[in-house]
C-alpha positions as CSV (number, residue, x, y, z in Angstrom):
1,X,-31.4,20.3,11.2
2,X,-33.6,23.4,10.1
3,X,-36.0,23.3,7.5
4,X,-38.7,25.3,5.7
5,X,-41.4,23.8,3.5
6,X,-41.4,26.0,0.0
7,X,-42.2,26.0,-3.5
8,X,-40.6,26.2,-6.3
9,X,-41.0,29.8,-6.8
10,X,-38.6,30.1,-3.5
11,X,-35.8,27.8,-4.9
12,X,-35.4,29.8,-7.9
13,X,-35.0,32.8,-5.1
14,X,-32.5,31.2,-3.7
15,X,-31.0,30.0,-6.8
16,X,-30.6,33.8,-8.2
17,X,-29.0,34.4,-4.8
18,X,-31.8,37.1,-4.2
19,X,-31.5,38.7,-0.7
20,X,-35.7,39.3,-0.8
21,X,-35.3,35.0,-0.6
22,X,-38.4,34.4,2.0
23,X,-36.9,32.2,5.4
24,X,-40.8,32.3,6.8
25,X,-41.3,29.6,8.7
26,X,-38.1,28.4,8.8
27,X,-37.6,26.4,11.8
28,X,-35.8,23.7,13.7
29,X,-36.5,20.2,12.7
30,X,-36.4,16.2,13.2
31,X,-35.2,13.5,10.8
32,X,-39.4,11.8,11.7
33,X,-40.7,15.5,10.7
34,X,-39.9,14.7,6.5
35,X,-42.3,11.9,6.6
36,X,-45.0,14.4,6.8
37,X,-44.5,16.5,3.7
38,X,-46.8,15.5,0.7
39,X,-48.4,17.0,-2.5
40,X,-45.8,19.7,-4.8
41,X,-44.3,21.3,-2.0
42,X,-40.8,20.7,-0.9
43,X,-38.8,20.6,1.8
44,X,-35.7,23.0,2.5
45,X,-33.1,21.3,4.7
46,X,-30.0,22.8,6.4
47,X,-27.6,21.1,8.1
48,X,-27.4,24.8,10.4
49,X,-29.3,27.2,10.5
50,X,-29.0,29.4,7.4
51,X,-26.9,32.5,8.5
52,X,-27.6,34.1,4.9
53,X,-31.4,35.0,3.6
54,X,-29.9,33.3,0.4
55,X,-27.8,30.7,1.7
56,X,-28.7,27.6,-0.4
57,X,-30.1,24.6,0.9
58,X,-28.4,21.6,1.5
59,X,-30.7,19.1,0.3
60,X,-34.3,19.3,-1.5
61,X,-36.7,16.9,-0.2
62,X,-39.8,15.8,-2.3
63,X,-42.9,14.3,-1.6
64,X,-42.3,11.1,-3.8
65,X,-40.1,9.6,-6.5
66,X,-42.4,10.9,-9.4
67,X,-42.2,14.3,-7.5
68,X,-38.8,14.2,-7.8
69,X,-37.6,13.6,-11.1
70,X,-40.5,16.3,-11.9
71,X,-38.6,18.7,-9.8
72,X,-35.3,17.5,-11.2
73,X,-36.8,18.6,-15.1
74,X,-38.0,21.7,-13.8
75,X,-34.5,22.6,-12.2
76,X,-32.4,21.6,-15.5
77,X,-34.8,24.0,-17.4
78,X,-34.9,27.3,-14.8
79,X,-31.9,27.3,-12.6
80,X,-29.3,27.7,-14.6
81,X,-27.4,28.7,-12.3
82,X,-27.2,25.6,-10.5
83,X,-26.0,23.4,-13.1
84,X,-26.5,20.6,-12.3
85,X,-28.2,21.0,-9.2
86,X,-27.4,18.0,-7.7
87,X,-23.6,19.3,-7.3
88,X,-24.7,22.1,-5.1
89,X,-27.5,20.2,-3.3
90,X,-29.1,16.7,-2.5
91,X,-32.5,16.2,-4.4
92,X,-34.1,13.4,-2.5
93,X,-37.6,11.9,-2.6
94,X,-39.2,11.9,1.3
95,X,-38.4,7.9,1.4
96,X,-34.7,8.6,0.3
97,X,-34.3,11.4,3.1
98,X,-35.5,9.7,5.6
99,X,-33.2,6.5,5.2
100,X,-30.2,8.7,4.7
101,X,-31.0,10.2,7.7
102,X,-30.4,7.2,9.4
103,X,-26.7,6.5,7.6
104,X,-23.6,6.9,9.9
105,X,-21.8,9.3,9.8
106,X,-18.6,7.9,11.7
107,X,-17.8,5.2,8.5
108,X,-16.1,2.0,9.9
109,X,-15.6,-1.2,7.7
110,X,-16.2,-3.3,11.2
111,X,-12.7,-5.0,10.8
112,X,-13.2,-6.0,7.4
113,X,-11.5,-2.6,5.5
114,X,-8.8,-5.3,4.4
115,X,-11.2,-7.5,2.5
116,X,-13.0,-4.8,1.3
117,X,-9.8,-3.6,-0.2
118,X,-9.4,-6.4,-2.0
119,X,-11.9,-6.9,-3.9
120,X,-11.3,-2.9,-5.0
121,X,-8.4,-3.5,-6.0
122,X,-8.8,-7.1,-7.2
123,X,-12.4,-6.2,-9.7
124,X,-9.7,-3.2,-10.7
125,X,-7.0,-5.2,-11.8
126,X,-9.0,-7.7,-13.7
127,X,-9.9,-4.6,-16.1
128,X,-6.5,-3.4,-16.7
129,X,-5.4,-7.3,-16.5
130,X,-3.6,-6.9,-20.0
131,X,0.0,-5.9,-19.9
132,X,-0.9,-5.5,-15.8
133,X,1.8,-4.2,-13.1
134,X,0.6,-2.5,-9.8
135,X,1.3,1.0,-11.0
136,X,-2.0,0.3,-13.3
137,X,-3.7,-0.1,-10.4
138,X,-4.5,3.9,-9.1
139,X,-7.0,5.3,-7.0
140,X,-8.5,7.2,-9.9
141,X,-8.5,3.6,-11.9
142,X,-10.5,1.8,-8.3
143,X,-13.2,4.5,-8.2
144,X,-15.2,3.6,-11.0
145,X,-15.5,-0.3,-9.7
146,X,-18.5,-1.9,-8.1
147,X,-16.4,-3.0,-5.2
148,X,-15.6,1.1,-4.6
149,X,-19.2,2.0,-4.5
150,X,-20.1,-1.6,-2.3
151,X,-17.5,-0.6,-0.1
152,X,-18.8,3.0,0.5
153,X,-22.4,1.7,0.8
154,X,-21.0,-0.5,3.8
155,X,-19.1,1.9,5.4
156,X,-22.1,4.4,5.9
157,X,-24.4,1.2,6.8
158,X,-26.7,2.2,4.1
159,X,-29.3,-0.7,4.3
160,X,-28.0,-2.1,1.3
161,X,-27.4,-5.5,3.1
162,X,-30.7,-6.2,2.6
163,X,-31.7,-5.1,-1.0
164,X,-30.3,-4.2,-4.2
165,X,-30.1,-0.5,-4.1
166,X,-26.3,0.0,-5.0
167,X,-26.3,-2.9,-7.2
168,X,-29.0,-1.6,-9.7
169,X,-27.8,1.6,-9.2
170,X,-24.1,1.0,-10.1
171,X,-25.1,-0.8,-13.0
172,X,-27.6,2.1,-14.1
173,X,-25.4,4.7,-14.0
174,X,-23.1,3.0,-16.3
175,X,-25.7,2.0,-18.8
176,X,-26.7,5.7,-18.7
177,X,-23.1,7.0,-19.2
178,X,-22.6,4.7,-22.0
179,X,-20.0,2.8,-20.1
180,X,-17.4,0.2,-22.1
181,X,-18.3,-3.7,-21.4
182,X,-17.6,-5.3,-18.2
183,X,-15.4,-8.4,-18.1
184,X,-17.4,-9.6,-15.6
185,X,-20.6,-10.0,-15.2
186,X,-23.0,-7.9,-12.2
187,X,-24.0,-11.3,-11.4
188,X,-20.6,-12.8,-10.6
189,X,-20.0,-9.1,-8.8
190,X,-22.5,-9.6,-6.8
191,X,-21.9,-13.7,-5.8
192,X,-18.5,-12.5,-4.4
193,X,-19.8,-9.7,-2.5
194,X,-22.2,-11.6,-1.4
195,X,-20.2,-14.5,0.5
196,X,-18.2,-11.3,2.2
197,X,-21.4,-9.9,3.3
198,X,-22.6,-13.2,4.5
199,X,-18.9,-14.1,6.6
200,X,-19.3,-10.0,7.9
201,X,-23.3,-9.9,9.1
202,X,-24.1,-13.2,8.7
203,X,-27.0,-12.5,6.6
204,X,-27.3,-12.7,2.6
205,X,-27.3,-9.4,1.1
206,X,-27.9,-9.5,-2.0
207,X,-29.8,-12.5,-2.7
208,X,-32.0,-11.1,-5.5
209,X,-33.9,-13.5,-7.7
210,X,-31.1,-14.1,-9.9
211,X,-28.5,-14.2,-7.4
212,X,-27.6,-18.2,-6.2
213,X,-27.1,-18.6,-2.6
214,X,-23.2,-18.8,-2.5
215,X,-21.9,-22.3,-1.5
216,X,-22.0,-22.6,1.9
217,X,-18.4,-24.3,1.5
218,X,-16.5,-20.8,0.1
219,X,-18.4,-18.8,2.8
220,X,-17.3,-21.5,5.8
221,X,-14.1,-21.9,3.8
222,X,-13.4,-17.9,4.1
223,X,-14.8,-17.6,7.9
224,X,-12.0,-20.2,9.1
225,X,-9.2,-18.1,6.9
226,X,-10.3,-14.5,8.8
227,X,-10.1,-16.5,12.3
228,X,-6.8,-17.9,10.8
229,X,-7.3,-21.5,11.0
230,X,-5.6,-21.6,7.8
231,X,-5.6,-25.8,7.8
232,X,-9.1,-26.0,8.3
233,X,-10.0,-23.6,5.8
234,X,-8.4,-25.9,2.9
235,X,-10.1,-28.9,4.8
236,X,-13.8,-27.1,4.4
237,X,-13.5,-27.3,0.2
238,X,-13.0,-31.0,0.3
239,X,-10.8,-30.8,-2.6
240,X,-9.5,-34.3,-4.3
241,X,-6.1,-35.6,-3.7
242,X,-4.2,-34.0,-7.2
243,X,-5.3,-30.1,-5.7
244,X,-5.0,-31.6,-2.0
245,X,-1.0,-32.2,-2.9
246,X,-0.3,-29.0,-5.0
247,X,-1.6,-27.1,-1.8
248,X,0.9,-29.2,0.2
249,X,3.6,-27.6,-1.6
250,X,2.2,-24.3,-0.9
251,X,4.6,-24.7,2.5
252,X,7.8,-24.8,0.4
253,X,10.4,-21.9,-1.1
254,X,8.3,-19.3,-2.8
255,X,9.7,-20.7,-5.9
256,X,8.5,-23.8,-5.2
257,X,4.5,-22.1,-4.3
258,X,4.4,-20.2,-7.6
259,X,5.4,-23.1,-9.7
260,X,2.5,-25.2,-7.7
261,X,0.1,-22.3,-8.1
262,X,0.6,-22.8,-12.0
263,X,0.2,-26.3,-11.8
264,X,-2.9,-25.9,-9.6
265,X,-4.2,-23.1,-12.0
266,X,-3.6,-24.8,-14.9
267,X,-5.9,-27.7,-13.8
268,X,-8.7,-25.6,-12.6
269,X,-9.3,-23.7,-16.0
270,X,-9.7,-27.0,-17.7
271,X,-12.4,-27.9,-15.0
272,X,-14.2,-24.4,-15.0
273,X,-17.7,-23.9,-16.2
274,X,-19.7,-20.3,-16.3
275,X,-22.3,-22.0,-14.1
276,X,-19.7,-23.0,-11.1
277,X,-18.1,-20.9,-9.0
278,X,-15.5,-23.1,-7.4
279,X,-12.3,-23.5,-9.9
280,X,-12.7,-19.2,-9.5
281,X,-12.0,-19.5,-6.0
282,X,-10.0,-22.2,-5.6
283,X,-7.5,-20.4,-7.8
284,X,-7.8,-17.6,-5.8
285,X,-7.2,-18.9,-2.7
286,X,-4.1,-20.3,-4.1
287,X,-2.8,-17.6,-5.5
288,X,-3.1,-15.9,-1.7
289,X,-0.7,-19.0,0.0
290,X,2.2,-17.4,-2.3
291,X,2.1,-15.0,-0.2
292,X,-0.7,-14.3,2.7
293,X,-2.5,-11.5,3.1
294,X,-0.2,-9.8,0.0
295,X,-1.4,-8.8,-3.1
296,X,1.7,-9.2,-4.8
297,X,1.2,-11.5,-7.2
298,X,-1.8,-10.2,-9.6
299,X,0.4,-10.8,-12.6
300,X,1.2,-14.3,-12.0
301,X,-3.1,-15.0,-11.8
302,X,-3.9,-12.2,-15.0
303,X,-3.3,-15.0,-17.7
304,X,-6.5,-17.2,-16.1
305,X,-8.6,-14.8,-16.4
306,X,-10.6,-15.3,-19.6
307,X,-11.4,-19.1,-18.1
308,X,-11.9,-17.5,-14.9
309,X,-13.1,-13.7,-14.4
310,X,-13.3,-13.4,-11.2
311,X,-10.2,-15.2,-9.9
312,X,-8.3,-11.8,-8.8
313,X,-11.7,-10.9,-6.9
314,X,-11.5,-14.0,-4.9
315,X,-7.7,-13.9,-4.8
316,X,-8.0,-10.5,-3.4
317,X,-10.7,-11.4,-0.7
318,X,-8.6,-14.2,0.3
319,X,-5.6,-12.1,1.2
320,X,-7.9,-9.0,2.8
321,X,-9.5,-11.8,4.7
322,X,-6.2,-13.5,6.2
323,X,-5.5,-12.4,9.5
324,X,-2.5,-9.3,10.1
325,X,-3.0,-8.9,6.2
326,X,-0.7,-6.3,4.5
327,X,-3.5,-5.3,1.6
328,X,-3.6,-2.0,3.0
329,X,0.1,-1.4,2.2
330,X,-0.7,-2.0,-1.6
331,X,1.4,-0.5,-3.9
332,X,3.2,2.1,-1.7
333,X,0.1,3.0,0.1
334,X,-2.3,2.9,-2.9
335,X,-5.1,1.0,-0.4
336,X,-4.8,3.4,2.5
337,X,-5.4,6.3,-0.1
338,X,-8.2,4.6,-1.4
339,X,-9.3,3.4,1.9
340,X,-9.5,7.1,3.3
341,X,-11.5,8.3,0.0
342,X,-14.1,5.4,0.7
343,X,-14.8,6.3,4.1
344,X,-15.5,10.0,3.5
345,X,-18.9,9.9,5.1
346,X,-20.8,12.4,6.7
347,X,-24.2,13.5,6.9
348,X,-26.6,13.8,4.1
349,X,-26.9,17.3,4.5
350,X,-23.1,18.3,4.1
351,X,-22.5,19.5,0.8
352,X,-22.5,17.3,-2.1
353,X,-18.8,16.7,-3.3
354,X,-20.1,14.8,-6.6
355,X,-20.3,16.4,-9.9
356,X,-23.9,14.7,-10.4
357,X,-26.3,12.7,-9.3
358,X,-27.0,9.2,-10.6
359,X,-31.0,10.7,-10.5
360,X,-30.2,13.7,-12.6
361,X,-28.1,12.2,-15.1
362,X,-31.0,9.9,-15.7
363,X,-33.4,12.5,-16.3
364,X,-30.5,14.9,-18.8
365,X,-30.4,11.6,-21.0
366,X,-33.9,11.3,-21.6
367,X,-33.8,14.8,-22.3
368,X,-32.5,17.1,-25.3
369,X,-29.9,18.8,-23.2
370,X,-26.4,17.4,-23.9
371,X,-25.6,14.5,-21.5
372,X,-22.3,15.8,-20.1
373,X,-22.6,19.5,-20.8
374,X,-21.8,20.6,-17.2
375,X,-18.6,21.9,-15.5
376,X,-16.6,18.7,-14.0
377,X,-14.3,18.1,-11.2
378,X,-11.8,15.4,-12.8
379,X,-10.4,15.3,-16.5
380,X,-11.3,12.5,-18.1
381,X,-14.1,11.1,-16.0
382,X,-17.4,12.3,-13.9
383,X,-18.2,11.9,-10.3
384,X,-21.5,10.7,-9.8
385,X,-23.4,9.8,-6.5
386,X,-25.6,7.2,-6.5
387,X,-27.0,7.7,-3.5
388,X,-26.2,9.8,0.1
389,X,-22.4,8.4,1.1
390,X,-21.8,6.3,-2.6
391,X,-20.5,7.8,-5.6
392,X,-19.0,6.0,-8.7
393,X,-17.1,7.9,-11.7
394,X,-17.6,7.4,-15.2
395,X,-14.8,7.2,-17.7
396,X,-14.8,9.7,-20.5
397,X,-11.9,8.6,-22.0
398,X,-11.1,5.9,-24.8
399,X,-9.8,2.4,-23.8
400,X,-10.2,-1.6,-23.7
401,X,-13.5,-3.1,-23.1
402,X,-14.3,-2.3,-19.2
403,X,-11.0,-0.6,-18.9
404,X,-10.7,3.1,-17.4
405,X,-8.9,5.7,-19.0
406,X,-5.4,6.0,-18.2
407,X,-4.1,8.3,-20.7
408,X,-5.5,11.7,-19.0
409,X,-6.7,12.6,-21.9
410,X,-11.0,13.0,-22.0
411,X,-13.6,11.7,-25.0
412,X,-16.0,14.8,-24.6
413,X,-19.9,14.4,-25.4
414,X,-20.6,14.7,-29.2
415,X,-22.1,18.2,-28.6
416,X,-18.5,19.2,-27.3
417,X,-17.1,17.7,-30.8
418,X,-19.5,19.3,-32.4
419,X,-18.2,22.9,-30.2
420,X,-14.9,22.2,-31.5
421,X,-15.3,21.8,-34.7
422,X,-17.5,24.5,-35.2
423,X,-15.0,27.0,-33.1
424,X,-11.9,25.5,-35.6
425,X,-14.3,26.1,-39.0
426,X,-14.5,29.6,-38.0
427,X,-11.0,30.2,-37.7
428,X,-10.5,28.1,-41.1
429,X,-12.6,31.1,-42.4
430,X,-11.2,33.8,-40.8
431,X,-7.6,32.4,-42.3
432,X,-9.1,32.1,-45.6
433,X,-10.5,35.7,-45.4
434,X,-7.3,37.3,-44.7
435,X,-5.6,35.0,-47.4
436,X,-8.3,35.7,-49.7
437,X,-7.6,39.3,-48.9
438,X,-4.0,39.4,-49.9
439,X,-4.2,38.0,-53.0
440,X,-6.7,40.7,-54.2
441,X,-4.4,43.4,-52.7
442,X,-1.3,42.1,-54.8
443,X,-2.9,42.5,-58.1
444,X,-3.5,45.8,-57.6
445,X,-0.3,46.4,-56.7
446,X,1.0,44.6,-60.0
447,X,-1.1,46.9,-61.9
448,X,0.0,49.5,-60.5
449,X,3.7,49.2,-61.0
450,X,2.6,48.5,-64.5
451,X,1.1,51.4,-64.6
452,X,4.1,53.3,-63.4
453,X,5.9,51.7,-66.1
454,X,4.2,52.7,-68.6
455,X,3.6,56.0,-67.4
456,X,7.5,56.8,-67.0
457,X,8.2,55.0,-70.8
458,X,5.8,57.7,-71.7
459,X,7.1,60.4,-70.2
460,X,10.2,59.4,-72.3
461,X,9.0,59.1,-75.1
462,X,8.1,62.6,-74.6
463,X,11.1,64.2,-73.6
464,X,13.1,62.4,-77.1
């Protein structure tokens, strides 16, 4: 990478595309070099070497996190033409650099793309879960989930399998957008993410304070199901003999396993309780013996959800998790689409593809400058990036509690409102002017062929 350090004075150079935009001292650099930057001055990263004097930088490196969201202020106020910066390049404290430095750029899911996809498309499903069928279920419905950006996060290795970094910032992003409620809580995201992290690196990853350790029965419970010792796997939950003999006739026609899924899901609810886990799981690992490793069967587990939120998450890691598992072939190729957009990658100094980052949207809404006042990729929803590698889109539009938009049609920003009703006052006005201008014009004409009238009864009058 090449890099110069610089002021502010020559990003705004940049920014203006001004061909007098200093290089001096550009040179060639090391990913260990950005540790030593400190005080205001900021580093200037390319991925290449610039072949333009104005050629923007890809990325904006700051001393420290306070440093940052200084420089972010300064760069909604003056460069204008960048707007938002964030979409043109990365603004990253020297901390944040230097980890995504260290991301992969190759993205691999380690064997585990099918679980992954899962829980994408299970979390997904549960917001759409009234009047559900698969054709819901869209990539541009799965990008705003937690699973998406999770996914994303562990396809670019981004050291969030040992912190909360996604996680908070996920949940920020959408508190900042003014996101609908969740059906589920982040807690109960993160418990099921955490037993697939835990059967994938062995470790816990996001075992925050208020995150319980998951039950070390659903995380031996889903090891034995991805090595495919199906048997064993039901043998781990030690379930009683009334669950023990539903799962028995999970062998039978499929008939016969839906009708015993019911049965089985039917007694679960009335065992649930928010603080267990269990019944959630065990109804989702039933629901994947309909079928293995298919996802087939989300409407038949939709009507257990307001006992059990999280049933489709589990019933989608289940099936991700069973070995030769078709999740990837959801809904005519649905997962492989959204598996190729989750492992974009690439290096922290390509381009950003985002419309914003999480960081500046942060600092716009403690601003006075309208929230989402900026030019946007996707109707209907803004692609944000919560960090190097993980992005997450907020919904714009209008719908259920936690559900996306699927109408197409976008909820601007009340200063957009505001735009348009201004813009349809003024040609209220300009309609009443010329209306108001006609109406004076025919009087005159009246009076005038009033006039005429009694000028030619005059006339005669005259000529008798």
């Amino acid at each position: 990478m090449w890099g110069i350090i610089a002021t502010r004075g020559t990003l705004l150079d940049f920014a203006q595309c001004d061909v007098e935009a200093s290089l001096y001292g550009l040179r060639e650099m090391q990913p260990s070099d950005i540790g030593d930057l400190s005080g205001d001055d900021l580093l200037l990263l390319w991925k290449n070497k610039p072949r333009a004097p104005a050629e923007l930088p890809a990325a904006i490196v700051t001393s420290s996190s306070e440093q940052k969201r200084d420089c972010l202020a300064w760069a909604i106020t003056y460069l204008q033409p960048l707007r938002p910066v964030t979409a043109f390049c990365r603004v990253l404290s020297k901390d944040e650099a230097c980890k995504a430095a260290s991301l992969r750029s190759n993205t691999t899911l380690d064997g585990f793309a099918e679980a992954c996809l899962g829980l994408v498309i299970g979390e997904t499903a549960t917001y759409l879960a009234e009047g559900l069928d698969s054709a819901a279920i869209t990539p541009e419905a799965c990008r705003a989930a937690y699973s998406y950006a999770m996914t994303q996060g562990v396809a670019v290795d981004a050291g969030t399998l040992e912190d909360d970094l996604i996680t908070n910032a996920w949940w920020t992003t959408r508190e900042v957008g003014n996101q609908p409620h969740l059906p589920i809580q982040l807690r109960e995201l993160r418990l099921v993410w955490d037993v697939l992290l835990t059967v994938m690196k062995g470790g816990f990853a996001l075992s925050g304070a208020d995150v319980p350790r998951p039950p070390d029965q659903i995380v031996s419970a889903c090891i034995e199901l991805n090595k495919g010792e199906i048997a064993q796997s039901a043998n781990t939950m030690q379930w009683d003999d009334r669950l023990v003999s539903l799962l028995g006739q999970m062998q039978g026609p499929r008939e016969q396993r839906v009708t015993a899924f019911e049965e089985a899901a039917s007694e679960l609810t009335s065992r649930h309780r928010p603080d267990i886990v269990e019944p959630a799981f065990a109804c989702g690992y039933f629901a994947s013996r309909i079928d293995p490793g298919s996802l087939s069967h989300i409407p038949v587990v939709a009507p257990y959800l307001k006992a059990m939120p999280t049933a489709i998450m589990w019933y989608g890691l289940c099936a991700g998790l069973y070995p030769h598992s078709g999740v990837m072939d959801f809904s005519e190729g649905v997962g492989r689409r959204l598996l190729r957009d989750m492992l974009r990658g690439g290096s922290f100094l390509d381009r950003p593809t985002c419309d914003i980052a999480a960081s500046e949207l942060e600092v716009i809404a403690k601003g006075k400058t309208p929230l989402l006042d900026f030019p946007r990729g996707h109707q209907g929803s803004v692609e944000v990036e919560i960090m190097p590698g993980v992005t997450t889109y907020l919904s714009l539009g209008e719908g259920d509690a936690g559900r996306p938009d699927q109408s197409g049609s976008a909820m601007p920003d009340a200063d957009a409102v505001l735009r348009r009703v201004a813009s349809a006052l003024n040609e209220l006005i300009q309609a009443k002017d010329l209306l108001t201008g006609r109406t004076k014009r025919q009087p005159e004409k009246s009076q005038d062929k009033r006039k005429g009238s009694r000028n030619r009864g005059v006339k005669k009058k005259t000529k008798r």
